[in-house]
C-alpha positions, 0 to 999 in steps of 0.5 A, a space after each residue: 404902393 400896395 396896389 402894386 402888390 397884384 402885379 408881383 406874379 407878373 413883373 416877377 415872370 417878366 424879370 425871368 423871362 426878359 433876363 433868361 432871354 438877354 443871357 441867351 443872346 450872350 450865347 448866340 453871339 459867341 456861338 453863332 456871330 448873331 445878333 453882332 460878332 463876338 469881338 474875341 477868338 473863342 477859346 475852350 472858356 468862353 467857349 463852354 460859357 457861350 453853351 451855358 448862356 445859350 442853354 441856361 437862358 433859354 430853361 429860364 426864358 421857358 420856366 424848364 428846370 429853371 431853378 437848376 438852370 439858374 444857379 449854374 449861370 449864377 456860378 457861371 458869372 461868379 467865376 466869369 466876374 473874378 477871372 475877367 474882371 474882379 482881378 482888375 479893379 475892387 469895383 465894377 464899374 471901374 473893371 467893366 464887371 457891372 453887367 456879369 455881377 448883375 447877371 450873378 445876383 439875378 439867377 441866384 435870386 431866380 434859383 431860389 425864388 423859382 421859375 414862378 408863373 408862365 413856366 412849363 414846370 414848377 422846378 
């Protein structure tokens, strides 16, 4: 499949850009009710992760310091994961944790891969 090889750049900035921008909306839902209501009373914890999503997703979504942005909206779900869901069940299908584990692992490979083509700067 290495004819797949001269796409790597593009689906690699699409892979930021899309995830940047799913995070991003976690943050404006618990912010603003927008594009659905946040089901839960916001609290100074959810509170200060609706700031990071809002902020860190849109750094990444615009390739701005994204690789700073990344690996504190990786440490943001690492420690959303462990207090939310990990304490729950050891896996994450059962504890309803898939979605933030995800979000874990693909800022921590943005933040060490970088923000890549399509990026205001290379940081």
């Amino acid at each position: 499949m290495s004819f797949l090889n001269k796409y790597s750049d593009y689906s690699y900035a699409a892979f930021r850009i899309v995830t940047g921008f799913l995070f991003l909306c976690h943050g404006t839902q618990k912010l603003f009710g927008f594009p659905i209501a946040f089901p839960y009373p916001l609290n100074a914890m959810t509170t200060s992760a609706a700031i990071i999503e809002l902020l860190a997703g849109a750094l990444i979504i615009v390739g701005f310091y994204s690789r700073y942005a990344a690996f504190i909206a990786s440490g943001t779900m690492a420690v959303g994961y462990w207090l939310v869901h990990g304490l729950n069940h050891p896996f994450p299908i059962a504890n309803g944790g898939e979605i933030t584990a995800f979000y874990c692992f693909a800022f921590l490979y943005i933040a060490t891969k970088g923000p890549g083509i399509w990026a205001i700067n290379k940081n």
